[in-house]
Backbone bond lengths (Angstrom), bond angles and torsions (degrees), N, CA, C in turn:
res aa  C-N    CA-C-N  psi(-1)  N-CA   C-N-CA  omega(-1)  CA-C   N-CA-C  phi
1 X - - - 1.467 - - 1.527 108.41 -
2 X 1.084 118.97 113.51 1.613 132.90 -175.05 1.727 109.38 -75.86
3 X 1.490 109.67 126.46 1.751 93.10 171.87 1.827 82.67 -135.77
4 X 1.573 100.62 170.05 1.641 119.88 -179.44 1.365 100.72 -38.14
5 X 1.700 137.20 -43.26 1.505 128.12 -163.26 1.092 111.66 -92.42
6 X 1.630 125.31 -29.41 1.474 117.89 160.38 1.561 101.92 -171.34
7 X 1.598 126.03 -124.21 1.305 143.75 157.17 1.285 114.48 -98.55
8 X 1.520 91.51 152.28 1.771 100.12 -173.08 1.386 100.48 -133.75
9 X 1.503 109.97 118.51 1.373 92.22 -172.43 1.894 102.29 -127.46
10 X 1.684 105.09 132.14 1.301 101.26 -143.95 1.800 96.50 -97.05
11 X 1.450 96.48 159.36 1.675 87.36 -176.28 1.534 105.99 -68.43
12 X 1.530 89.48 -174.21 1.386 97.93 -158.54 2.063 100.22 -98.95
13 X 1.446 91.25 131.81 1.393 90.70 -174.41 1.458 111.96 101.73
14 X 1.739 122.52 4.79 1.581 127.30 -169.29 1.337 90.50 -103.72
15 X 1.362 116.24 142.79 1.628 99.02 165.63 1.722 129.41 -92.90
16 X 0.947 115.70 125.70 1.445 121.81 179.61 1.972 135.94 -72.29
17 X 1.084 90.42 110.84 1.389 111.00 -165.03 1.662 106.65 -56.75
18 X 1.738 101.47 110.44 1.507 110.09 -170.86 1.474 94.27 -120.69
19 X 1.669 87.90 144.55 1.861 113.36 172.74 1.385 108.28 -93.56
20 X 1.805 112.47 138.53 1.218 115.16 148.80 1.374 114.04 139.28
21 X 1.107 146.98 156.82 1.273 157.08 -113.79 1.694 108.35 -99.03
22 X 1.535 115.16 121.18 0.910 108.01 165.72 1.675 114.64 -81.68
23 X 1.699 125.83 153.98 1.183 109.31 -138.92 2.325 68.60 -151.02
24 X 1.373 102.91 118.96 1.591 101.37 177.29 1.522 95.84 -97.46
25 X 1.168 106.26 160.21 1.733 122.75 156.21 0.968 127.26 -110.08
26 X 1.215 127.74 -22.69 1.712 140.72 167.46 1.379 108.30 -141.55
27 X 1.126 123.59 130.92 1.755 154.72 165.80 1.313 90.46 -45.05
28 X 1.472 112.48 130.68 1.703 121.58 175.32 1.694 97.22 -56.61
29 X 1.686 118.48 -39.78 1.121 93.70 -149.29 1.782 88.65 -114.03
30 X 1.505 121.60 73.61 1.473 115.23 177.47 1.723 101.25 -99.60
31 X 0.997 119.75 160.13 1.607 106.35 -178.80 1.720 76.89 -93.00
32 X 2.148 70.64 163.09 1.411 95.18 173.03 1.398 123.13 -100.88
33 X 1.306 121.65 119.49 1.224 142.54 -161.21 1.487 116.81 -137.00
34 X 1.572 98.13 133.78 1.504 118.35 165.15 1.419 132.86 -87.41
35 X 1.362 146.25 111.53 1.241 141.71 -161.69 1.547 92.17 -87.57
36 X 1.797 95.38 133.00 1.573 100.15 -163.00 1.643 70.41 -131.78
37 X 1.447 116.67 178.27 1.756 144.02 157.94 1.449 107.49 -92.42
38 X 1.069 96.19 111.66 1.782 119.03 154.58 1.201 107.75 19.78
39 X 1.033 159.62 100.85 1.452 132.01 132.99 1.600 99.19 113.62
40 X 1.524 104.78 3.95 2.217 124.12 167.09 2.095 99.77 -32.51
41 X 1.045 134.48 125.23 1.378 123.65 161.83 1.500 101.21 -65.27
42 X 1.707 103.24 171.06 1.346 108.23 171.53 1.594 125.32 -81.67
43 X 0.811 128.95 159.58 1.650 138.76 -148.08 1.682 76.76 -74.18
44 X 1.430 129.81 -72.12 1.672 126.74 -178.06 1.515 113.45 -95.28
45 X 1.266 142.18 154.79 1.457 142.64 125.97 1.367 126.16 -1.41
46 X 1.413 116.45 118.89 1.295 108.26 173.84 1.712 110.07 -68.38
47 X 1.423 110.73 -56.67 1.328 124.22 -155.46 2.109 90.82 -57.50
48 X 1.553 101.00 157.05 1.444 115.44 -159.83 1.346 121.17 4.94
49 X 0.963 154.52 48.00 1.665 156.44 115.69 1.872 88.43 139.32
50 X 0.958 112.58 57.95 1.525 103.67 -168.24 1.348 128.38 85.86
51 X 1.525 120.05 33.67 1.562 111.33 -172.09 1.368 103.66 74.45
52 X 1.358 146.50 35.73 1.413 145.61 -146.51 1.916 111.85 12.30
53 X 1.174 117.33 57.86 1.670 126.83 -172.03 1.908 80.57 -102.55
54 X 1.307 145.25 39.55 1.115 149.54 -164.81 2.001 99.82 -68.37
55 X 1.324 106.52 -29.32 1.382 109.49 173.20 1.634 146.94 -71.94
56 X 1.522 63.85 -8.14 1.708 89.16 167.16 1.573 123.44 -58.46
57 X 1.496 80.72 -50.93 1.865 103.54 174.33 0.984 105.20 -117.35
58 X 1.802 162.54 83.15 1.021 146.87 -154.40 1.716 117.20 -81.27
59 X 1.829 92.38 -36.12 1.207 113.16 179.69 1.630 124.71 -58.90
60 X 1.722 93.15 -57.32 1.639 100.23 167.09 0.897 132.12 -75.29
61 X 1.458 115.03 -12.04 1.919 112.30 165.75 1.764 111.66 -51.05
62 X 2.132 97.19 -52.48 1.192 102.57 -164.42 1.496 107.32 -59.87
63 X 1.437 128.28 -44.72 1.473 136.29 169.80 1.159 111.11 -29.37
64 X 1.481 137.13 -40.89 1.421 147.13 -147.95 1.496 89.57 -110.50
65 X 0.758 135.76 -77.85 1.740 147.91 -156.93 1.752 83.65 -62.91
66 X 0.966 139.55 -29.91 1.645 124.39 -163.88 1.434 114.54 -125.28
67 X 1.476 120.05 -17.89 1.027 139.08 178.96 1.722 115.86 -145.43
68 X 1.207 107.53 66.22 1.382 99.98 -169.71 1.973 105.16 -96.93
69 X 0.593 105.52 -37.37 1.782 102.47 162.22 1.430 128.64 -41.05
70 X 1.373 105.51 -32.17 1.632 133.15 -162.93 2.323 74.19 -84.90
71 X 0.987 78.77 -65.89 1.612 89.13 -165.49 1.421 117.10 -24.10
72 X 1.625 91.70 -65.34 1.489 112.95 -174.68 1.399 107.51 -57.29
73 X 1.382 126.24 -44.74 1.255 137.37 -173.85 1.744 102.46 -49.53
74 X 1.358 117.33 -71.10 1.713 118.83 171.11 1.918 104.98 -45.97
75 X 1.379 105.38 -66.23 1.726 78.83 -171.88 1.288 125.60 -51.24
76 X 1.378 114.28 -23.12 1.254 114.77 -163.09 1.795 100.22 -75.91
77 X 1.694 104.67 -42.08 1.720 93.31 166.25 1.443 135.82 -61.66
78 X 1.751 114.52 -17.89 1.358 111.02 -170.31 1.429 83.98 -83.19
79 X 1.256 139.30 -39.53 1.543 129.68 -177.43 1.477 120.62 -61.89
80 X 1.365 129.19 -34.01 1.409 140.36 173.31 1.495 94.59 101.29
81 X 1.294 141.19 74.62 1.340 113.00 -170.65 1.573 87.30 -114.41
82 X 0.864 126.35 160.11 0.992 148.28 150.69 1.319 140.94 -65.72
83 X 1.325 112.62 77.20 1.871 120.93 -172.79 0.928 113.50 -84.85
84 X 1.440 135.09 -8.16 1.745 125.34 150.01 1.298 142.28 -121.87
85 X 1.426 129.99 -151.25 1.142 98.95 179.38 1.949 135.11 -64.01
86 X 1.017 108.79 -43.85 1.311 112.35 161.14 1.769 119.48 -136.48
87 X 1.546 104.01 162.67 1.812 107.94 -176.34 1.688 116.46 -36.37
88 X 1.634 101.37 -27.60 1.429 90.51 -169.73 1.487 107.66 -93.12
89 X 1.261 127.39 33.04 1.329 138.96 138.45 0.940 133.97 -113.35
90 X 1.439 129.56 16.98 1.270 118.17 174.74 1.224 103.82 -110.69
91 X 1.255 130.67 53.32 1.426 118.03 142.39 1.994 89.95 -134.72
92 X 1.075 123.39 69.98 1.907 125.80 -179.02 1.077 116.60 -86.96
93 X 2.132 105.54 -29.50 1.493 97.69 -174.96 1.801 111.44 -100.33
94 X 1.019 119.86 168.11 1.456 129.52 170.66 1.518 106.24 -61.87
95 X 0.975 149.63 147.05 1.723 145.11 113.87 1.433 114.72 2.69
96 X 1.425 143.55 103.91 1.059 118.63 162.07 1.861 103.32 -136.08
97 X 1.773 104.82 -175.63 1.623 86.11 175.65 1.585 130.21 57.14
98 X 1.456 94.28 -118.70 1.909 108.75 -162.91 1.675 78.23 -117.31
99 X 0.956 158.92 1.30 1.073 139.76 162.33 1.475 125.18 -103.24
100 X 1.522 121.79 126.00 1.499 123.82 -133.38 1.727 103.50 -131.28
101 X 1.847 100.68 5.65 1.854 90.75 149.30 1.952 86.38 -155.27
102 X 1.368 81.26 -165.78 1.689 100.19 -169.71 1.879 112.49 -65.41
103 X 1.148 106.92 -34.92 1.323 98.44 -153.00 2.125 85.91 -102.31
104 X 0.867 117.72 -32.14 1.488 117.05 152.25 1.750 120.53 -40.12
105 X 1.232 122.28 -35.26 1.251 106.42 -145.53 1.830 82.55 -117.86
106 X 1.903 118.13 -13.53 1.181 133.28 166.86 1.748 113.14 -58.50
107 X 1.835 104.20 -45.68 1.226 103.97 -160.59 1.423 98.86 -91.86
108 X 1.974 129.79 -12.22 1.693 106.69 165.93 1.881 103.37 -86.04
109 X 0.875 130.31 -14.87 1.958 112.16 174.84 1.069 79.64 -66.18
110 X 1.568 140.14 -91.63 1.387 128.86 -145.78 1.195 124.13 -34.44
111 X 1.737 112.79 -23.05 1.677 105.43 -179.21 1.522 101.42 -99.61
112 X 1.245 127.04 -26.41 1.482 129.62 152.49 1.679 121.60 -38.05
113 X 1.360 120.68 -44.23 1.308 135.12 146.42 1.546 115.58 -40.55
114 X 0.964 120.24 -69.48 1.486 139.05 178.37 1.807 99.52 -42.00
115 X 1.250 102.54 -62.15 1.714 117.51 -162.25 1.540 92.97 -59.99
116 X 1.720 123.09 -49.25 1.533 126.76 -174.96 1.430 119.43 -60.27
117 X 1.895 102.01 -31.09 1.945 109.23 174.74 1.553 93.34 -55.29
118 X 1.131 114.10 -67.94 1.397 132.41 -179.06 1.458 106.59 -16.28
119 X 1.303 108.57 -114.17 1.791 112.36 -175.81 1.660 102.14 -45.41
120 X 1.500 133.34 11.00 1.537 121.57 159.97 1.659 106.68 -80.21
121 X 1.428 109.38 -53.20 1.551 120.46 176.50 1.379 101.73 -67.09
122 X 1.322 135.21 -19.88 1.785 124.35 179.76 1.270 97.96 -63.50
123 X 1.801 123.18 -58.30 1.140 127.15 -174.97 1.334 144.97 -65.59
124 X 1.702 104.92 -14.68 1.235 145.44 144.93 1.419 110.74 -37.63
125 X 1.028 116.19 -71.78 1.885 136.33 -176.09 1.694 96.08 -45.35
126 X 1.293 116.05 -70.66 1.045 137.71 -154.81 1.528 113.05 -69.91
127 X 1.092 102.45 -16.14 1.521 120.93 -170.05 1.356 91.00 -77.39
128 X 1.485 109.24 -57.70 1.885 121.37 -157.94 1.631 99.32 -87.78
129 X 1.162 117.96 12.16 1.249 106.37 -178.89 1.549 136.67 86.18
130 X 1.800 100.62 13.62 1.390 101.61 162.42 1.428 121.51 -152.88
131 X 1.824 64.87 91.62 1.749 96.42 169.44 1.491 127.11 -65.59
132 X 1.253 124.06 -2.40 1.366 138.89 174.93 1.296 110.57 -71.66
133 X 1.171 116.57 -45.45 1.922 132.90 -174.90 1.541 104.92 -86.36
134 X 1.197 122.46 -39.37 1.533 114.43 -155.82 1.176 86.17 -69.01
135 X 1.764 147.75 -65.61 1.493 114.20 -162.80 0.932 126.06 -49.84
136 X 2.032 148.51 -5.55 1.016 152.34 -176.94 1.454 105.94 -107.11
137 X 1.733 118.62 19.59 1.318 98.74 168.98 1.754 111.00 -105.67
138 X 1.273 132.12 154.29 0.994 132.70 -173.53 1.720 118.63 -164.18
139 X 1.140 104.10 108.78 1.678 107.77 -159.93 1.981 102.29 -104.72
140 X 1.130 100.87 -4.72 1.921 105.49 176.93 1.590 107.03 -56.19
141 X 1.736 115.49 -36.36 1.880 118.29 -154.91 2.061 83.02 -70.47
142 X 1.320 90.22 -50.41 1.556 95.03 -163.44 1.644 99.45 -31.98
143 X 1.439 140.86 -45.67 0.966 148.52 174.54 1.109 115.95 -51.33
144 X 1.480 112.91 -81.36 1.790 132.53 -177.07 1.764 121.22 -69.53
145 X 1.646 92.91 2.61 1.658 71.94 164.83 1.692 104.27 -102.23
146 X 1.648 120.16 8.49 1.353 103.75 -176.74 1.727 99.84 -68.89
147 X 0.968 128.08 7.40 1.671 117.24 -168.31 1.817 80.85 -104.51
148 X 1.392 152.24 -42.24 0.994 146.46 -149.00 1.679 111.92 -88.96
149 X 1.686 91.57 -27.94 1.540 108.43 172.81 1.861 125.43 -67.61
150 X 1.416 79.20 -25.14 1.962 105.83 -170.10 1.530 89.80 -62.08
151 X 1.773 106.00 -64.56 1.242 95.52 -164.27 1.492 125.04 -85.30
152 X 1.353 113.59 6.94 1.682 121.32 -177.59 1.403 80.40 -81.17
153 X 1.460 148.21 -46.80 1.497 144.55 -123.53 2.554 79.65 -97.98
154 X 1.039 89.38 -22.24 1.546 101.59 -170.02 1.543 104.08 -73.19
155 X 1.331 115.32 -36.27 1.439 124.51 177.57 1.393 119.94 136.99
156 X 1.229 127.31 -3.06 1.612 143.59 -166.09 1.854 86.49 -94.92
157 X 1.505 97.11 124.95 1.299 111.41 168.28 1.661 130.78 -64.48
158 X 1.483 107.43 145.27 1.549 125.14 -152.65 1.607 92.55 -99.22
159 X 1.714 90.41 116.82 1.501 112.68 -169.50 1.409 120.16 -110.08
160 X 1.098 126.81 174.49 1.723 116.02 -161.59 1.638 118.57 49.68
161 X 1.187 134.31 -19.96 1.177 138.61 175.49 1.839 98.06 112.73
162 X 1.169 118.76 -11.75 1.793 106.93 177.76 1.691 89.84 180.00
163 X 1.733 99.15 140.04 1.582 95.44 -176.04 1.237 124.71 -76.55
164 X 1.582 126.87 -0.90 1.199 121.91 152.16 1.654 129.12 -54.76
165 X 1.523 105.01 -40.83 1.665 108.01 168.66 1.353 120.00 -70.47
166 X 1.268 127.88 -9.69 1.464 141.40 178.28 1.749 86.97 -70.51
167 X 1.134 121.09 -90.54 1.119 150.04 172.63 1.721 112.54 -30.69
168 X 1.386 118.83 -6.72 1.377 102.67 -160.78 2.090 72.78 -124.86
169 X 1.119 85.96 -43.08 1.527 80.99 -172.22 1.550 125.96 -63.08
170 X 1.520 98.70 -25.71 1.402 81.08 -158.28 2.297 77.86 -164.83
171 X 1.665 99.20 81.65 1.350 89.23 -159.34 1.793 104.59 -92.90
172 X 1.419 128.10 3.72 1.128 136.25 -170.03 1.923 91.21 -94.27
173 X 1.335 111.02 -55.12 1.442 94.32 -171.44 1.543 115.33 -78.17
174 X 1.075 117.79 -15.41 1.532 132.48 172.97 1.774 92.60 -55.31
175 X 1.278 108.46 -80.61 1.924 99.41 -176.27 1.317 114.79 -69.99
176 X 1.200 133.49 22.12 1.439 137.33 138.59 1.440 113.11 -78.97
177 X 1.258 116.94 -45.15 1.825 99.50 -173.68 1.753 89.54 -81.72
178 X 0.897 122.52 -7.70 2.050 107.31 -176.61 1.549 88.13 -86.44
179 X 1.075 124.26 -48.03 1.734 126.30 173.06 1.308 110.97 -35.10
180 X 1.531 127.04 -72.82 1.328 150.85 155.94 1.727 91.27 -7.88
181 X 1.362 90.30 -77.68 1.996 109.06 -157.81 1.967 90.89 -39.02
182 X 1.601 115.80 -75.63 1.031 123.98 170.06 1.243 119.77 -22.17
183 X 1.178 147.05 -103.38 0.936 163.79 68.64 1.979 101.27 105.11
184 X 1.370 98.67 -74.17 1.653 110.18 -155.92 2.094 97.06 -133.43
185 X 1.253 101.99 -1.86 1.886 110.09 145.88 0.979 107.56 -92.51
186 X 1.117 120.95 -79.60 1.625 139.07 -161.21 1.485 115.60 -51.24
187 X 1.943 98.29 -61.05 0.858 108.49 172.16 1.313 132.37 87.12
188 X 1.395 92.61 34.42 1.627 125.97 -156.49 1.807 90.35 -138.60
189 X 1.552 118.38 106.99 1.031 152.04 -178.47 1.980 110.24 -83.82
190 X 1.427 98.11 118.95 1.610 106.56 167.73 1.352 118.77 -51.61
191 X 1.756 109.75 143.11 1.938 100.81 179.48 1.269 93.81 -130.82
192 X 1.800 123.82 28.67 1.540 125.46 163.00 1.449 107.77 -49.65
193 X 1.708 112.75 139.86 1.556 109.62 164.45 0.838 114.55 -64.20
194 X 1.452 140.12 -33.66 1.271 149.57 -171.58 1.316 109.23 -73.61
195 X 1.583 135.50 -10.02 1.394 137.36 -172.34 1.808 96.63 -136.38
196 X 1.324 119.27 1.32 1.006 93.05 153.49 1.430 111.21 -134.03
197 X 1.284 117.68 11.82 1.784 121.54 176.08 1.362 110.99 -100.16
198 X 1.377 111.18 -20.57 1.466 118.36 -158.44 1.588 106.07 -114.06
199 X 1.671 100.87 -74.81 1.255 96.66 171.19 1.687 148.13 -58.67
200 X 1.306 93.30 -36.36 1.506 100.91 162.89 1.571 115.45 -61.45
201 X 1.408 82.20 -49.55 1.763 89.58 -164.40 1.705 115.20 -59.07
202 X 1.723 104.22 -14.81 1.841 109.54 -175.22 1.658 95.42 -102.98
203 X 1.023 119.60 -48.77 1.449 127.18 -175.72 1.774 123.38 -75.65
204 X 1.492 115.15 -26.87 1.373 123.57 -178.71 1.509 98.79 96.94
205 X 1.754 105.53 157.63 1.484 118.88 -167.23 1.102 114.84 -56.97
206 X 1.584 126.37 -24.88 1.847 115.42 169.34 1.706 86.34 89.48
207 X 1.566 104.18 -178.99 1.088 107.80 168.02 1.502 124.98 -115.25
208 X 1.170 123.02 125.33 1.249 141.97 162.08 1.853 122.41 4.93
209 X 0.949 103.82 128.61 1.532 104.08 -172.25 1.663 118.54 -45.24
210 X 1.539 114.66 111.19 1.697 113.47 -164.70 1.134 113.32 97.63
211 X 1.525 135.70 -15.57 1.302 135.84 -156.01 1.873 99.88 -101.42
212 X 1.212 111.90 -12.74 1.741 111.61 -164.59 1.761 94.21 -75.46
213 X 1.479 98.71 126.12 1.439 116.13 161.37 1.559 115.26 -58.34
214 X 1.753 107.44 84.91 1.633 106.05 -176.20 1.311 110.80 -87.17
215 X 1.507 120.02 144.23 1.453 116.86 168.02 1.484 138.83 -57.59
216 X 1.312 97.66 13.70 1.272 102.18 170.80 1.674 105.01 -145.94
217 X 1.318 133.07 104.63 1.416 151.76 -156.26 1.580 108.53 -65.31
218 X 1.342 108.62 -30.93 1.758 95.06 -157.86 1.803 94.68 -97.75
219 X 1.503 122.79 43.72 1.445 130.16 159.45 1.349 98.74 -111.38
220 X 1.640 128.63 7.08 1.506 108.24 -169.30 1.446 94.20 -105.16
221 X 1.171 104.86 20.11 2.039 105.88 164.60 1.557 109.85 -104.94
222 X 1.679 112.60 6.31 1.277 101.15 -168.42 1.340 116.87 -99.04
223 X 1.490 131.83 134.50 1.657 136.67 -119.28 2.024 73.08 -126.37
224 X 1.504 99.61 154.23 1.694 101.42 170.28 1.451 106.81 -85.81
225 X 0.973 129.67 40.45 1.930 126.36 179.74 1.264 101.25 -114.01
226 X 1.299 107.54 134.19 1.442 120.44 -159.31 1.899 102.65 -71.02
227 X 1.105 102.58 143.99 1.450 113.64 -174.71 1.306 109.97 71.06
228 X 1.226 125.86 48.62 2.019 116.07 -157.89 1.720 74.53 -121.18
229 X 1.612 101.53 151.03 1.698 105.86 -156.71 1.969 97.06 -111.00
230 X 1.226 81.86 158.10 1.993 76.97 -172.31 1.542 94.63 -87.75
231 X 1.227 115.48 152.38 1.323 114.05 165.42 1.775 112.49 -131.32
């Protein structure tokens, strides 16, 4: 190693102080995503948790069916979605509870928010006298289908006819097949207490991230590295 007064030559085993550019390839915070084809079906069934095939995943059914907010909240972070107005809020809230980083525990208040607009406009209805409509109002999908939109915009085909009706209709099995997607595409495993103190622990370990027998085979080549292509 050359300096202005002469050579420096460093012992052996010292480490040597090198110049020059650190150079990233992927953004710490890019979601993780699979490049699927246009119009790809989903790895499971939306309608009842897979045709009720709930044994597939025993664990994440129960997560979804009992805790499906908790759910949505994690996929929606391994995806990066965006539950407010812009990126530099979605990490506002602290960690607390069942939620085990910032932008997790950001994206269930926001749907807690959502759920409170909700029974405000139920009571609204009901107030003025139309109680007929207020049980059909529901302002949470408006939220939770932006995680369903991410991945239709990804290439996975648009189900129910718009991902708000996915989500409005039927919003427990809806974040079971995004669970699914996560989960045994991605391959990126939930660390809810509630899905891993509860559900595992009542239902048994399930299978292993990638390991779920999906109804459709050519996702079991799909690797968790972002942009990794299904074949």
């Amino acid at each position: 190693m050359s300096t202005e007064k002469g050579t420096y030559q460093a012992p052996a085993g010292a480490a040597v102080p090198v110049k020059g550019e650190v150079i990233a390839t992927q953004p710490a915070s890019a979601p993780i995503a699979a490049t699927v084809v246009a119009g790809t079906p989903w790895p499971v069934q939306l309608c009842c948790y897979d045709n009720c095939n709930c044994c597939a995943d025993l664990p994440l059914c129960c997560y979804a069916a009992w805790c499906a907010p908790c759910l949505w909240a994690e996929a929606a972070e391994y995806l990066q979605v965006d539950t407010l107005r812009s990126p530099q809020d979605a990490e506002c809230c602290q960690p607390c509870c069942c939620c085990t980083s910032a932008r997790c525990a950001t994206n269930y208040w926001a749907l807690m928010g959502y759920s409170c607009a909700t029974s405000l406009a139920q009571s609204l209805c009901n107030a003025m006298g139309c109680q007929s409509i207020s049980g059909f109002i529901n302002l949470a999908p408006v939220l939770t289908m932006r995680s369903r939109q991410q991945l239709e915009q990804q290439g996975l085909a648009v189900e129910c006819g718009h991902a708000y009706c996915a989500d409005y209709w039927c919003p427990s099995c809806s974040a079971y097949q995004q669970g699914v997607y996560v989960k045994h595409v991605l391959k990126q495993d939930f660390v809810c207490c509630t899905y891993q103190s509860c559900c595992k622990q009542t239902c048994g370990r399930g299978p292993a991230p990638g390991e779920m027998q999906l109804t459709l085979p050519r996702y079991a080549a799909v690797t968790a590295q972002p942009g990794a292509a299904v074949v």
